[in-house]
Backbone as numpy.savetxt, mean C-alpha at the origin, in Angstrom:
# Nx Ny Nz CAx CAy CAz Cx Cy Cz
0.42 13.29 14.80 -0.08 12.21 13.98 -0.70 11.14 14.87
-1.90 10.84 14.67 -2.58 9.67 15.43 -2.27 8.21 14.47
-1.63 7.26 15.44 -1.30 6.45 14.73 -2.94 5.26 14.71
-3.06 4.64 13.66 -3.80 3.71 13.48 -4.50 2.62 14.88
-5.12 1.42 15.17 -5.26 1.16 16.28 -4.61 -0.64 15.59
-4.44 -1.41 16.83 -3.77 -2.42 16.25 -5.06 -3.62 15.18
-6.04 -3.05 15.29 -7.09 -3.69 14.52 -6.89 -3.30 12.79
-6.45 -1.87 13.19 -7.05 -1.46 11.67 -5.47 -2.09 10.90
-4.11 -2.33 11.60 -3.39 -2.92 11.00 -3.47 -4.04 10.36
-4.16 -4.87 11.84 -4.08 -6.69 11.37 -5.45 -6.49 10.14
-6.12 -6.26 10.14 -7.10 -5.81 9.13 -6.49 -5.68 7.67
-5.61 -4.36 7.93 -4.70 -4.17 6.49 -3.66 -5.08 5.82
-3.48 -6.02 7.27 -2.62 -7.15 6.85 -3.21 -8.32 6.22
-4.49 -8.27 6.87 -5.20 -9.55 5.99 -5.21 -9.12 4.34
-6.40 -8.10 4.09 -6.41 -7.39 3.27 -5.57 -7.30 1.77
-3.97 -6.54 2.68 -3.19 -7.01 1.76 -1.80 -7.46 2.32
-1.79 -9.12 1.93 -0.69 -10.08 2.40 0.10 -9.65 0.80
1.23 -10.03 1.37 2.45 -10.31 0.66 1.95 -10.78 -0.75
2.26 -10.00 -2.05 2.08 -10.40 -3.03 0.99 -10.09 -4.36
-0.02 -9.82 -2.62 -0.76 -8.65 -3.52 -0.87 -7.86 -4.70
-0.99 -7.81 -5.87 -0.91 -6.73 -6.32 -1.66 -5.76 -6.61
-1.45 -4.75 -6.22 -2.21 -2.98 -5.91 -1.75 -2.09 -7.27
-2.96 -1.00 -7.42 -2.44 -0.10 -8.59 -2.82 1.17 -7.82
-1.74 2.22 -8.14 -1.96 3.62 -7.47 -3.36 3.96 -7.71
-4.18 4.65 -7.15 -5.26 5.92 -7.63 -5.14 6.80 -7.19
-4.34 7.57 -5.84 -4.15 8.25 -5.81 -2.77 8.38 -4.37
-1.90 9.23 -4.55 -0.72 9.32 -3.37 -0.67 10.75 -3.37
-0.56 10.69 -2.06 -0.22 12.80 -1.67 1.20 12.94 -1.57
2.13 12.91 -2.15 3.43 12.30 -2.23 4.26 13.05 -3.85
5.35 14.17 -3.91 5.65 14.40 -5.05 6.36 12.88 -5.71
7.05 12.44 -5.30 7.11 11.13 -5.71 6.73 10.54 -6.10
5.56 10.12 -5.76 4.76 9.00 -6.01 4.52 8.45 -7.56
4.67 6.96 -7.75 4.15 6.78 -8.86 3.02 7.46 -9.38
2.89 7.77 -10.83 1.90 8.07 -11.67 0.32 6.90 -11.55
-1.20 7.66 -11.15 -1.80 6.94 -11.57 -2.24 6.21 -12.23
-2.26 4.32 -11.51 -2.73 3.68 -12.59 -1.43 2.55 -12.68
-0.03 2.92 -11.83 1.04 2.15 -11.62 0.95 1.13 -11.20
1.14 -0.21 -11.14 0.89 -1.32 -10.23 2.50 -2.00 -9.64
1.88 -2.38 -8.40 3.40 -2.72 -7.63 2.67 -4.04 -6.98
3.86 -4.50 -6.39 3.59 -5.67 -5.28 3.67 -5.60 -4.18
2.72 -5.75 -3.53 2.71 -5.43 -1.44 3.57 -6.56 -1.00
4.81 -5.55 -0.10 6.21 -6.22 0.37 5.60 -6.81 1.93
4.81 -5.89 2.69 4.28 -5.73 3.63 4.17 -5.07 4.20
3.20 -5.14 5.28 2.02 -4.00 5.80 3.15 -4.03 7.29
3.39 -2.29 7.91 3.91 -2.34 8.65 3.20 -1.76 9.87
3.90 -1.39 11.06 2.96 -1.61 12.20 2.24 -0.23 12.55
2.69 0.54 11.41 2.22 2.07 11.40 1.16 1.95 10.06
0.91 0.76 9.65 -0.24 0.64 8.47 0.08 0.82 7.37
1.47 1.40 7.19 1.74 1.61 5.64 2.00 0.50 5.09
1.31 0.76 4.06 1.93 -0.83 3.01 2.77 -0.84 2.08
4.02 -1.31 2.30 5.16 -1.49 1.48 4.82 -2.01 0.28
5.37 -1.26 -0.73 4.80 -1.78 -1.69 6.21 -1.35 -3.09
6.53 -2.75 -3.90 7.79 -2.54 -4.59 6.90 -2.35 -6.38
7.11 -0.99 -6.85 6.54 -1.06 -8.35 6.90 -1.05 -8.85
6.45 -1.38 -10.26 6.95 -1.73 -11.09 7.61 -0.60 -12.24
7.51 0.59 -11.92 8.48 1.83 -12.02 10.06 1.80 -11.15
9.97 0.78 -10.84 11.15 0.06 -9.63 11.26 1.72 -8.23
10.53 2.47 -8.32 10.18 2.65 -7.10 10.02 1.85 -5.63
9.63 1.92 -4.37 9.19 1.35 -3.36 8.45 2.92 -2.57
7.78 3.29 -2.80 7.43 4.23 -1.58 6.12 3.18 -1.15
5.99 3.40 -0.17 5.36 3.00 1.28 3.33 3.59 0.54
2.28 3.17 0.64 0.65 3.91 0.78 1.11 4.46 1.81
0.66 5.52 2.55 0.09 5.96 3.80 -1.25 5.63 4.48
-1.41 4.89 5.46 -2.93 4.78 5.46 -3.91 6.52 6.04
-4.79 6.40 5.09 -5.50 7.58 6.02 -5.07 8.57 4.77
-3.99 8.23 3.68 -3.54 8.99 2.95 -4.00 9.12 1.95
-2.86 8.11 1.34 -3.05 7.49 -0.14 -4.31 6.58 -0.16
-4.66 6.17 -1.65 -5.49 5.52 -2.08 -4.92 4.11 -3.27
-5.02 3.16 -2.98 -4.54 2.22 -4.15 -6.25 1.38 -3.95
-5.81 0.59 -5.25 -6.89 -0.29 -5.36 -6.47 -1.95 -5.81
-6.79 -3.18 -5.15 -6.10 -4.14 -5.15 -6.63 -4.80 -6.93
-5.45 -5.56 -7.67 -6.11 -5.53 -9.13 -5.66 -7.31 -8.62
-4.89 -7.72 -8.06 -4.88 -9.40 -7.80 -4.24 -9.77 -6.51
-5.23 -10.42 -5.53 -4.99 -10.66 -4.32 -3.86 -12.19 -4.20
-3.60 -12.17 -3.42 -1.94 -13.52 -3.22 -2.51 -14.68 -3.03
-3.80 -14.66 -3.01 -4.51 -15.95 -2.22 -5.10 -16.36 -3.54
């Protein structure tokens, strides 16, 4: 696994800060919420995944490079 570079993190951190809220479109993950789920970004960690708590009371992690979400209301 090639991990991310420290740009494309702080990037994902701007992107999506704390509070965020994101809706699935797509996770490679049997788990994964159903498309179309929306959660709140807990935070972006140093491997790029973005923690994220939904509202299916799940928490699985995006993968970057993986999954796909799309941001529906930014924290700012």
């Amino acid at each position: 696994m090639k991990f991310p570079s420290r740009e494309i993190v702080e990037r994902l951190r701007r992107e999506f800060p704390k509070g965020t809220v994101v809706e699935v479109v797509h996770m490679n993950d049997e788990h994964a919420p159903p498309p179309g789920t929306l959660g709140t970004v807990m935070h972006v960690d140093d491997i790029a995944t973005i923690h994220v708590r939904w509202q299916n009371g799940s928490s699985l992690g995006l993968a970057f490079g993986e999954d796909v979400c799309r941001i529906v209301k930014n924290s700012k």
